[in-house]
C-alpha positions in Angstrom: -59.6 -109.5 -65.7 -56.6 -107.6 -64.2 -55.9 -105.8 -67.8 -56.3 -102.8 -67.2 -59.6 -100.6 -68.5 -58.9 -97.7 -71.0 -61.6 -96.0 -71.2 -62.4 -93.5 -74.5 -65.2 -91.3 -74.8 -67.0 -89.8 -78.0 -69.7 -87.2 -79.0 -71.4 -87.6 -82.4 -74.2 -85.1 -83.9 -76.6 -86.0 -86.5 -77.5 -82.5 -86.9 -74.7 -81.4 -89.2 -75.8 -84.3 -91.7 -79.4 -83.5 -91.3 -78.7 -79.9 -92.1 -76.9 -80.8 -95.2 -80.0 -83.0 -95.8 -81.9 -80.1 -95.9 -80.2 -77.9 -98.1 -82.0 -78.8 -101.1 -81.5 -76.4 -104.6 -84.3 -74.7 -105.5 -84.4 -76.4 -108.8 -84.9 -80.1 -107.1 -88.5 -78.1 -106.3 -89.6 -77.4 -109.4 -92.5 -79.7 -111.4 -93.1 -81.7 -108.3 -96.0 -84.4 -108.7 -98.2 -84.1 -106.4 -99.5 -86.9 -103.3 -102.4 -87.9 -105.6 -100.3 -88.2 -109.0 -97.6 -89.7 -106.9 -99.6 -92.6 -106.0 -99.7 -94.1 -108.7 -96.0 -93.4 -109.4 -94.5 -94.8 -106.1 -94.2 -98.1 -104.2 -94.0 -98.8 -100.7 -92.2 -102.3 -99.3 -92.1 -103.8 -96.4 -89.0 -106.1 -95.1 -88.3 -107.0 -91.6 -84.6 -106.8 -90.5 -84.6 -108.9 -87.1 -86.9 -110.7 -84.9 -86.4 -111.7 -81.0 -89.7 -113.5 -80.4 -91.4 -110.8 -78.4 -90.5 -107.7 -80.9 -88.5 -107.3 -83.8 -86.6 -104.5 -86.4 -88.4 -103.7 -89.6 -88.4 -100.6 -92.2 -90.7 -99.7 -95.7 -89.0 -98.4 -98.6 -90.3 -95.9 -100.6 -89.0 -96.0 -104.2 -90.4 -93.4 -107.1 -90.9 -95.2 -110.0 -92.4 -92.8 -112.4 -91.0 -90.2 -114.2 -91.4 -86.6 -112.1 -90.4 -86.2 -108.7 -92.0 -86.7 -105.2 -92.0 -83.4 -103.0 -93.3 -85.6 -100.0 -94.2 -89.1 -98.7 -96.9 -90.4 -96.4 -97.4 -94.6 -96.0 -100.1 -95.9 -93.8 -100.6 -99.8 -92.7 -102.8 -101.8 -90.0 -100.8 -103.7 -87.4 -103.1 -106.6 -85.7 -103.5 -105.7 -82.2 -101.0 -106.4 -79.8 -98.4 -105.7 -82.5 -97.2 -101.8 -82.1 -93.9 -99.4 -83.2 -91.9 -98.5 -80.3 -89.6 -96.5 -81.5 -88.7 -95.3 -85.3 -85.8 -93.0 -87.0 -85.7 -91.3 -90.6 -89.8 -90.8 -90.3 -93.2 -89.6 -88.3 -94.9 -92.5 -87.2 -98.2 -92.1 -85.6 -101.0 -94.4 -84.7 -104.8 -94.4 -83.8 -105.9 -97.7 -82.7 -104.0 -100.4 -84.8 -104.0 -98.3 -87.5 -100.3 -96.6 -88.4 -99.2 -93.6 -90.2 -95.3 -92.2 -91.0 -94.7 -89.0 -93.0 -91.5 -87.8 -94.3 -88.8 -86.2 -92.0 -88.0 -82.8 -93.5 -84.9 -83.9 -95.2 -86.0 -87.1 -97.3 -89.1 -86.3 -98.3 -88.1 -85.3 -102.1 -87.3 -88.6 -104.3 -86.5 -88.2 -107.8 -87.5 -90.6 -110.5 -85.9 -93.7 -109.9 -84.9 -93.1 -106.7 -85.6 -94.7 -102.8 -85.9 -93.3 -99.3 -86.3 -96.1 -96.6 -87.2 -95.4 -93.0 -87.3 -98.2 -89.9 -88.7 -98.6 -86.4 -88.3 -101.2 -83.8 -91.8 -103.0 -82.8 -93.4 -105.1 -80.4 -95.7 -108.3 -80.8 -95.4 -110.9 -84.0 -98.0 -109.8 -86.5 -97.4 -108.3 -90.4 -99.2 -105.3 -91.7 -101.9 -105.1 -93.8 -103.7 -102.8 -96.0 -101.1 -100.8 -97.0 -101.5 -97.3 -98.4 -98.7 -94.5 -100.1 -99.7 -91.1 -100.4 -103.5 -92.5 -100.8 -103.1 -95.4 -103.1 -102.0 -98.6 -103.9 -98.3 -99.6 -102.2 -97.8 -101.7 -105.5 -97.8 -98.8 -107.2 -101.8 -98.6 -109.0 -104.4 -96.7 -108.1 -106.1 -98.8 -105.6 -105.9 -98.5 -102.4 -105.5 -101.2 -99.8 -103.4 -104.4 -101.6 -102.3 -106.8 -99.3 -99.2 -108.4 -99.3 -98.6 -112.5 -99.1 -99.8 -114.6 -97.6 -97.3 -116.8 -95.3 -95.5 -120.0 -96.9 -96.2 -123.4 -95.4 -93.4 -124.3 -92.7 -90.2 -125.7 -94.0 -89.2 -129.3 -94.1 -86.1 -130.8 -94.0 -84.1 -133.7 -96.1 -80.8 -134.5 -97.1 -79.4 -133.6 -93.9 -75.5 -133.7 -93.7 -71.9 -132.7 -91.5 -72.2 -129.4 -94.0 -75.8 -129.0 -94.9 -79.7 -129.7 -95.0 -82.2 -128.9 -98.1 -85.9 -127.1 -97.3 -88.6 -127.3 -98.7 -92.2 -125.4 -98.2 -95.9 -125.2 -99.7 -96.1 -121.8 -101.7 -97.4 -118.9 -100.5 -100.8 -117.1 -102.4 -101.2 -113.6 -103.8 -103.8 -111.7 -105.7 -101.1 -110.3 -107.8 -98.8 -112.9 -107.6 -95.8 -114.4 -105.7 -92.6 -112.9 -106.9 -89.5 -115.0 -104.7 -88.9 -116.3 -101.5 -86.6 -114.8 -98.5 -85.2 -118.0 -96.5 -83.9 -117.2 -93.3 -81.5 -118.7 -91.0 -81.9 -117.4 -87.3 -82.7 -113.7 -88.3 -80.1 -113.8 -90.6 -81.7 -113.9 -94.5 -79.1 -116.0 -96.3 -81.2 -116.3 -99.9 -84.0 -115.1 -102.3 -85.2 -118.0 -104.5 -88.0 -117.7 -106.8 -89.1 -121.7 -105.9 -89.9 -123.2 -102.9 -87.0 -125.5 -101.9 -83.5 -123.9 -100.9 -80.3 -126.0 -100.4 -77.8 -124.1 -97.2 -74.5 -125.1 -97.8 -70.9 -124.6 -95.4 -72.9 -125.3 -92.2 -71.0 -126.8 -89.2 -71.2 -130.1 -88.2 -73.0 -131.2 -84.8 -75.0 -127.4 -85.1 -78.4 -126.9 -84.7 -80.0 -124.4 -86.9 -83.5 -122.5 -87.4 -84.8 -122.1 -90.3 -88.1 -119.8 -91.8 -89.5 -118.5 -94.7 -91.1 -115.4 -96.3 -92.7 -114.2 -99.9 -92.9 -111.2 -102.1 -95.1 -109.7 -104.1 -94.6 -108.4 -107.2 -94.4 -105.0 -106.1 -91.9 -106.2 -103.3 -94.1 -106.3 -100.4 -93.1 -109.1 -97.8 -95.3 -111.1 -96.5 -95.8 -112.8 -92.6 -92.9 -115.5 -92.1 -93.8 -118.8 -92.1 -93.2 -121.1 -89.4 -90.5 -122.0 -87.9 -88.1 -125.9 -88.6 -85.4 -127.0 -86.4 -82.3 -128.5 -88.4 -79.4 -130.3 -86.5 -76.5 -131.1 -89.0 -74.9 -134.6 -88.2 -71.3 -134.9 -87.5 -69.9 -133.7 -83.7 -68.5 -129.9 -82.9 -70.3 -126.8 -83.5 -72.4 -124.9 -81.2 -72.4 -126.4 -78.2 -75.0 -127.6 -75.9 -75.5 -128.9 -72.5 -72.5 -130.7 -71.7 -70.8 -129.9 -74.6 -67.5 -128.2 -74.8 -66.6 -124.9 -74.9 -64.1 -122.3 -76.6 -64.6 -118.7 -75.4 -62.9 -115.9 -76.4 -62.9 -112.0 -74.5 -63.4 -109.0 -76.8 -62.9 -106.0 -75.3 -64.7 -102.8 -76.5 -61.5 -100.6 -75.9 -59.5 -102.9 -78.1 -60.3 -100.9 -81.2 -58.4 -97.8 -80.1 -54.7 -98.4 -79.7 -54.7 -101.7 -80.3 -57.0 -101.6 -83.5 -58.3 -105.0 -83.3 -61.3 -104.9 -84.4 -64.3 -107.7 -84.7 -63.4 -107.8 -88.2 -60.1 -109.1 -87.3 -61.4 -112.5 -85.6 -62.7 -113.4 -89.0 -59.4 -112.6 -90.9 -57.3 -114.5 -87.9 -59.2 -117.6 -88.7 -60.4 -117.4 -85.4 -64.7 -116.9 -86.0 -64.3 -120.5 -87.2 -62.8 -121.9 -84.1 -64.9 -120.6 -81.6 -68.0 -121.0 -79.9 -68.5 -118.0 -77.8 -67.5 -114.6 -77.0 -67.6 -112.5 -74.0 -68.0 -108.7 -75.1 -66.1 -107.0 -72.4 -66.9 -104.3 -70.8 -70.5 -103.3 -69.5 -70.4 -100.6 -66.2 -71.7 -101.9 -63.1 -72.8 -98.3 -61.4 -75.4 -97.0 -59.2 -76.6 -100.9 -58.6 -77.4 -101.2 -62.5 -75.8 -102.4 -65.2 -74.8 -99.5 -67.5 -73.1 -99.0 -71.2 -69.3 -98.9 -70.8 -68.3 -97.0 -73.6 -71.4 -95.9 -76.2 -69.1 -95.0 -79.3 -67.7 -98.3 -79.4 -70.0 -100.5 -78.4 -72.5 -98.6 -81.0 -72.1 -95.4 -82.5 -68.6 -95.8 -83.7 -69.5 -96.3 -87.9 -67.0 -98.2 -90.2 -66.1 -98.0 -93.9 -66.7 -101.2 -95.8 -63.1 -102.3 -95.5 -63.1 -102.8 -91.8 -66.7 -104.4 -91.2 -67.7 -107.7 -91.1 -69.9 -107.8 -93.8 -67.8 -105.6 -96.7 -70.6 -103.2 -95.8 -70.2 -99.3 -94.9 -72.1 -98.5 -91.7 -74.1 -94.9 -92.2 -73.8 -92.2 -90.1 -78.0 -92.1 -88.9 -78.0 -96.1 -88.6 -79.7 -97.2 -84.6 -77.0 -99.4 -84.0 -73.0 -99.2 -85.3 -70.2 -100.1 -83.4 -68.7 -103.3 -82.6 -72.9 -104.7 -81.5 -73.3 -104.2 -85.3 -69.6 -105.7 -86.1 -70.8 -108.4 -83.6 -74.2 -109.0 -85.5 -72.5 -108.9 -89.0 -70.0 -112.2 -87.2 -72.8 -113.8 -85.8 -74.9 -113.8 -89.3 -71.5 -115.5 -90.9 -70.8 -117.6 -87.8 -74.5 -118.7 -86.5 -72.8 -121.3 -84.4 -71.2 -118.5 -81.8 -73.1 -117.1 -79.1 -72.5 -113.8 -77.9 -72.9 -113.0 -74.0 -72.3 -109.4 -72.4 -69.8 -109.3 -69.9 -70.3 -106.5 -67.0 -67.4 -105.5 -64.4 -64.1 -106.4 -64.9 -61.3 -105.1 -62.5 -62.0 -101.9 -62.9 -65.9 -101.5 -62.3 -66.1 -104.4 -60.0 -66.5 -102.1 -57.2 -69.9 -101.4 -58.2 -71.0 -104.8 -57.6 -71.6 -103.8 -54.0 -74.7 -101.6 -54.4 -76.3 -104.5 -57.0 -75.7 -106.8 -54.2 -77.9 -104.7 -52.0 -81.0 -105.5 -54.3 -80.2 -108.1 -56.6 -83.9 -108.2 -58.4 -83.8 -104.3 -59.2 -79.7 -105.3 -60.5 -81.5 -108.3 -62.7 -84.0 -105.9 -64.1 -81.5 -103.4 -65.1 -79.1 -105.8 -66.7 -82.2 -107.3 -68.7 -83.6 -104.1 -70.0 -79.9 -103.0 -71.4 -78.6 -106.9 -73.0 -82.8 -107.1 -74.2 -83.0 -103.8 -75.6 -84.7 -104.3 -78.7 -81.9 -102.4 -81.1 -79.5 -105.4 -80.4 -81.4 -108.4 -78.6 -81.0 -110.2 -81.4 -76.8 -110.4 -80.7 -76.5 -111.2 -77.3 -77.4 -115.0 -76.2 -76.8 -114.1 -72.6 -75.2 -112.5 -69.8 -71.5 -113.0 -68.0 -70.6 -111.5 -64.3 -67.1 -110.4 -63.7 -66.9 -109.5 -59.9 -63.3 -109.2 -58.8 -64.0 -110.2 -55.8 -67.6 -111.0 -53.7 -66.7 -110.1 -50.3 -63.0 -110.3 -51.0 -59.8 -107.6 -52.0 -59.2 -107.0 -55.9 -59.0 -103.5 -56.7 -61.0 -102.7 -53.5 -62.3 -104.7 -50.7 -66.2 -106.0 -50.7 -67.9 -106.7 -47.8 -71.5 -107.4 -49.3 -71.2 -111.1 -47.5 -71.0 -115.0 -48.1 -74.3 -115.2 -50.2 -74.0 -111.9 -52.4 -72.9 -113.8 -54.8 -75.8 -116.2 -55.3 -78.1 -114.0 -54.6 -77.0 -111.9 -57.8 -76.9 -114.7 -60.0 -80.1 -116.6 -58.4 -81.7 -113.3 -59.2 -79.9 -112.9 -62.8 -81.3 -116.6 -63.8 -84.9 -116.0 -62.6 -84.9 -112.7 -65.0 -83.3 -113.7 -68.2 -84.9 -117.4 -67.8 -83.6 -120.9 -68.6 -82.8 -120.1 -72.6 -80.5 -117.2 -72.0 -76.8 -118.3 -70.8 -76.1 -116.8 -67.2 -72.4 -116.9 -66.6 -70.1 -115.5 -63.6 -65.7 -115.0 -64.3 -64.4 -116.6 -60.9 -61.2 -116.6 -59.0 -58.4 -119.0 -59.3 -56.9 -118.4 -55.3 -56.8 -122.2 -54.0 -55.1 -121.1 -50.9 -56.2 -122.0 -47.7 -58.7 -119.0 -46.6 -58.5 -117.3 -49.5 -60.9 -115.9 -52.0 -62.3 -119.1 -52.7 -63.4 -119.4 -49.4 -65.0 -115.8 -49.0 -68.0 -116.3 -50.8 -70.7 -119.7 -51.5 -69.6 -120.7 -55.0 -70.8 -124.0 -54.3 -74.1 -122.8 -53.6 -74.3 -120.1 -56.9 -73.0 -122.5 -59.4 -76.2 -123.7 -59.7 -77.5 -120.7 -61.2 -75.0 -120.8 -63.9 -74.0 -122.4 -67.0 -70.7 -122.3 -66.4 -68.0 -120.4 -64.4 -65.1 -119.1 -66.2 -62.0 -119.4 -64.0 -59.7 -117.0 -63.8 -56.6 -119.5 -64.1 -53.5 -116.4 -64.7 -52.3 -113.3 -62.9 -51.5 -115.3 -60.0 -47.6 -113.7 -59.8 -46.0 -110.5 -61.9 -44.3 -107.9 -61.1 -46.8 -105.8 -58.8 -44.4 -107.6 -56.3 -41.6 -105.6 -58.2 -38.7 -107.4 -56.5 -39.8 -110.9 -57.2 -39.5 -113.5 -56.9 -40.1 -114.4 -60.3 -42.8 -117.1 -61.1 -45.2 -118.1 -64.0 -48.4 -116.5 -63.4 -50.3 -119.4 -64.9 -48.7 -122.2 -63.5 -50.7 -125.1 -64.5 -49.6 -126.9 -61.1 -47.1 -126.6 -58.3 -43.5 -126.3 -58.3 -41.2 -126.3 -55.8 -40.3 -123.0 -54.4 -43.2 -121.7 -55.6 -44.1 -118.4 -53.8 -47.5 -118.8 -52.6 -49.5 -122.6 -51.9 -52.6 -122.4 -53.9 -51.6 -120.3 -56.6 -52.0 -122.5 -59.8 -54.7 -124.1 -61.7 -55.0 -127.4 -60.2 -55.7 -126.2 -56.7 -58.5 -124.2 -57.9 -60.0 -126.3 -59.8 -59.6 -129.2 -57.4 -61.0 -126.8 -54.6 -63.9 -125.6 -57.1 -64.9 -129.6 -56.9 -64.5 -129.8 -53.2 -67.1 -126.9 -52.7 -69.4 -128.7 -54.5 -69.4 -127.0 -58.5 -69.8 -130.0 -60.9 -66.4 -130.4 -63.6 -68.8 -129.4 -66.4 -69.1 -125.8 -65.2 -65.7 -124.8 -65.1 -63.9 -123.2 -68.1 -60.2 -123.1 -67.9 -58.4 -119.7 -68.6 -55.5 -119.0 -71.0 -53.5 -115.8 -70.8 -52.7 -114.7 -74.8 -49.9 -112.4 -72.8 -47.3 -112.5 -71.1 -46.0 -111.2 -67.2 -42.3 -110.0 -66.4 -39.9 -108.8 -64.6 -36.6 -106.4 -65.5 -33.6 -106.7 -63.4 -33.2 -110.1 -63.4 -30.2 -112.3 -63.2 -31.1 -115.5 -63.5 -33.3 -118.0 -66.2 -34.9 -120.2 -63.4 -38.0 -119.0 -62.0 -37.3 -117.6 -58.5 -34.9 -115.2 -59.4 -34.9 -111.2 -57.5 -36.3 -108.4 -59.8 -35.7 -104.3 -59.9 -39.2 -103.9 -61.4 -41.3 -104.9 -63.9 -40.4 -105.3 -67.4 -41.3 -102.4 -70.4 -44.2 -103.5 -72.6 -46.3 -101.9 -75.2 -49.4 -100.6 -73.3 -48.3 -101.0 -70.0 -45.4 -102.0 -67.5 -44.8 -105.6 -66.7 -47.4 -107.2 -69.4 -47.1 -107.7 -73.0 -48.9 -109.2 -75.6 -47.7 -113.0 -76.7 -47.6 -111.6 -80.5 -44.5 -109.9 -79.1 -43.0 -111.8 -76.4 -42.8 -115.2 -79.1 -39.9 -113.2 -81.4 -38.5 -110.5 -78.7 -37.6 -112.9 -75.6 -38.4 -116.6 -77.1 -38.8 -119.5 -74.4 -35.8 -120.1 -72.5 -37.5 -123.6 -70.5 -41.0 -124.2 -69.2 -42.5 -125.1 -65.4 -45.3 -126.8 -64.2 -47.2 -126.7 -67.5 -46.2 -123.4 -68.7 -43.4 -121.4 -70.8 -40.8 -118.8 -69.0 -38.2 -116.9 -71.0 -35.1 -114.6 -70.0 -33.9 -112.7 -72.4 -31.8 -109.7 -71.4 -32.4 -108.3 -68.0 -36.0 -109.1 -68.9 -38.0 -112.5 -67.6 -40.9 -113.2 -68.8 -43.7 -116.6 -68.7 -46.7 -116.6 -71.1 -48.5 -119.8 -72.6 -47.2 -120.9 -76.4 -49.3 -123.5 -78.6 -47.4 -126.4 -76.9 -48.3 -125.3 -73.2 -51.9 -124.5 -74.3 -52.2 -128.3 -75.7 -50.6 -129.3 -72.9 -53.4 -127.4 -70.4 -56.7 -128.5 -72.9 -55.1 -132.0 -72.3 -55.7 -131.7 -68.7 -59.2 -130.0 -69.1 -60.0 -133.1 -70.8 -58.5 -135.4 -68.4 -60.5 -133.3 -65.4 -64.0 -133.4 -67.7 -64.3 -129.8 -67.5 -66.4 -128.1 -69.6 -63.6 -126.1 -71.7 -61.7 -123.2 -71.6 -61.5 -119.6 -72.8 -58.9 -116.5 -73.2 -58.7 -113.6 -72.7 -58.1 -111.8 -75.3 -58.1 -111.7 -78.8 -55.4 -109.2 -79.2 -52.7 -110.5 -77.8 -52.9 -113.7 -80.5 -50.7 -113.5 -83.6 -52.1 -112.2 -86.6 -53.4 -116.1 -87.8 -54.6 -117.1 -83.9 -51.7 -119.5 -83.6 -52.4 -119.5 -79.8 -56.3 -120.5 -80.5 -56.1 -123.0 -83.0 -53.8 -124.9 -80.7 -56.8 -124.3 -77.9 -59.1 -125.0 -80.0 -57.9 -128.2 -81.8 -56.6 -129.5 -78.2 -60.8 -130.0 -77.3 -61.8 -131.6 -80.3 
């Protein structure tokens, strides 16, 4: 992506809140209950907040439900083996065998009556806890020790399945106290609490497969193991697509919050989250041969009130995960048809693409670790590869060879496996010996899912004195300034090298590239330099190029407008329909943008992207 990359750092401490944790008054310590009276005073529940298969997010709240307060906190539990905490926040936690223990931090140990404390850890393994223990007794709140929670519901089964929804129903789970209700889950997602055993999911998308699974409570809260796991595939065509199937991709960059301040809430409010089926979150660093965070406050320590977030939910300042990850999560959970891949490189960090070249295993490993690490698996669906360029020019020259480029991806698909989506951003230069023809694309296509083709930026005004040309020219023109340098021929040459139709994505620009200094309306016309515009010289965003220089014409598929001394091209809804027409016509697999921002305010330019696949 030639946009270029503004990077913004930020420092956070916790200690300033954890110090104001601390200062308690001295009266909160008076007539404090002791562990042994609290026992019988307190419960302890246990809820899991995510699961990935191989580990999973969970958290027990403590909640004082007698009538002095608690000066301190201690709950114990028995993991099966193989099932361990691997990290926790907000408590102690401590094991001997199988056999867990978490004590207060020194700021939320004191609960007064009525009130809760909850603490969370990230685990590995599938298995539930058992035997159960607060400050010595009974995590229901009684005097004995060592109540179990729920057993697991039968797996769900599914009738009445429709375009919009599917009913489940499951055999109860048992209790020696009693089964309160019933979490039903979608994904990792919980989406209702129902105190019978069938649940009917409503406003589903048509042609969408969905997961579906089932836990119980106890009447002192405590959650039981999940049941298994049922498949549902509403009827109907769209939704999330698979093999074959088409797809609309949108870029979200992580520095878009700043200036711009579009945030992830945003593609919700645009009407957009219901259009889509993917989104690239752009970018990740490629340094040192690894992939690396781009920017850690916003991709997850940035917090946001409940107005901006997804969810109508206020992020807190000790949470694991904030930031537009958490935004993402919070879309994903309303939207369980998008998939969420994690773009690394761009134009400005290609350059360290090199070094992960020179050992593409150890590259793999790295770029696994960070897109798997258990405080977010659970968002991203895959990975996407943004090298500008193997063994070619972009920002600066790479010389890592022909096959670097398969190599990385051959070595990305054995890591993250068949299930995960391995994706590369590709060039759009058609022209005879050029970056199409430095590296075997042919050959690495068929360690992808799909290639995204960089079909734009092929003319503006770093050639300051023209001529002027669209630069995403859907095909050739006369007296256009370089052969090659327009959809068609890439995508015609991608098929020549061997890269089946049904991997290649079509790209649309949501901007707009131009010129000042210019004479003429026709493309072709001399320049001074490139136009003003709002972040940077010579590109602007189509949300402002539609009302300040409106379309004067159009050229081989795409919009131009002079307006001024200014000439400008960008796509418009009637060009993008015009371009998904001829994606269809090619059998590509679909196309994407880049990037959200530069949309209007109700994603004119998506819908018309969007409605021209279906």
């Amino acid at each position: 992506m030639r946009t270029a990359r503004h990077l913004r750092t930020r420092f956070r401490s916790r200690a300033a809140a954890a110090l104001t944790a601390l200062a308690l008054p001295l009266a909160a310590l008076v007539g404090l209950a002791s562990p042994a009276e609290a026992a019988t005073s307190a419960t302890a529940t246990y809820a899991k907040s995510s699961d990935w298969g191989t580990g999973f997010g969970a958290g027990w709240t403590i909640k004082n439900t007698g009538t002095t307060a608690l000066s301190s906190w201690t709950v114990e539990w028995d993991y099966p083996s193989g099932t361990s905490v691997t990290s926790a926040w907000d408590a102690d936690v401590t094991n001997s065998g199988t056999h867990w223990t978490a004590k207060n931090k020194s700021y939320n140990g004191t609960l007064a009556p009525g009130a809760s404390v909850s603490f969370g850890f990230n685990g590995a393994g599938s298995g539930s806890p058992s035997g159960c223990k607060l400050n010595g007794g009974s995590c229901e709140g009684g005097s004995a020790p060592g109540d179990n929670p729920p057993s697991a519901p039968g797996t769900p089964t599914a009738s009445g399945v429709t375009d919009t929804g599917a009913t489940l129903s499951w055999s109860a789970a048992t209790d020696d106290k009693g089964v309160k209700n019933y979490d039903v889950y979608r994904g990792s997602a919980k989406i209702a609490t129902v105190t019978g055993t069938t649940y009917t999911d409503t406003g589903l998308t048509a042609g969408t497969t969905y997961t579906y699974s089932v836990t119980a409570r106890d009447t002192a809260d405590q959650t039981g193991p999940s049941s298994g796991s049922v498949t549902v595939t509403t009827t109907g065509g769209g939704g999330n697509p698979g093999p074959g199937s088409t797809v609309k991709l949108g870029y979200f960059t992580d520095w878009g919050i700043y200036q711009r301040n579009y945030q992830v809430k945003n593609i919700v409010t645009s009407g957009s989250a219901s259009k889509l089926t993917h989104i690239n979150y752009a970018f990740g660093n490629v340094t040192n041969g690894q992939c690396a965070i781009g920017d850690a406050y916003a991709d997850y320590q940035k917090t946001y009130d409940a107005a901006s977030s997804v969810d109508g939910t206020a992020d807190t300042w000790d949470q694991p995960v904030a930031g537009n990850i958490n935004q993402l999560r919070e879309l994903k959970k309303k939207y369980p048809n998008i998939k969420v891949l994690w773009s690394f490189g761009g134009w400005t960090w290609s350059g360290g693409f090199g070094a992960a070249a020179a050992n593409p295993a150890a590259f793999a490993d790295s770029c696994y670790s960070l897109v798997k690490d258990p405080r977010w698996a659970d968002v991203f669906d895959g990975i996407d590869i943004d090298w500008e360029y193997p063994n070619a020019c972009g920002l600066s020259c790479d010389t890592s060879g022909p096959a670097a480029l398969k190599n990385l991806l051959a070595a990305l698909r054995a890591k993250f496996g068949s299930s995960a989506l391995v994706t590369a951003a590709v060039t759009a230069d058609g022209s005879a010996g050029g970056k199409m023809d430095a590296a075997d694309y042919g050959g690495a296509a068929s360690y992808v899912d799909w290639y995204n083709v960089m079909t734009y930026d092929f003319f503006g005004a770093w050639a300051a004195q023209g001529p002027t040309a669209p630069h995403s020219p859907l095909t050739s023109y006369n007296g256009i300034p370089i052969a090659g340098f327009n959809t068609d021929a890439a995508i015609q040459k991608y098929k020549s090298k061997g890269v089946p139709a049904n991997k290649l994505n079509l790209g649309i620009g949501f901007y707009g590239r131009g010129w000042t200094g210019v004479t003429q309306d026709a493309p072709g016309g001399t320049a001074t330099g490139p136009a003003p515009g709002t972040y940077e010289q010579g590109i602007e965003d189509y949300k402002v190029l539609k009302t300040a220089c409106p379309v004067t014409g159009t050229i081989a598929g795409t919009a131009y407008a002079h307006c001024g001394s200014n000439w400008w091209s960008y796509d418009t809804p009637s060009t993008i329909t015009g371009k998904m027409t001829y994606v269809k016509n090619q059998g590509l697999r679909g196309a994407f943008f880049w990037e959200f921002s530069g949309d209007t305010s109700n994603g004119e330019l998506l819908s018309a992207m969007s409605s021209g696949l279906n």
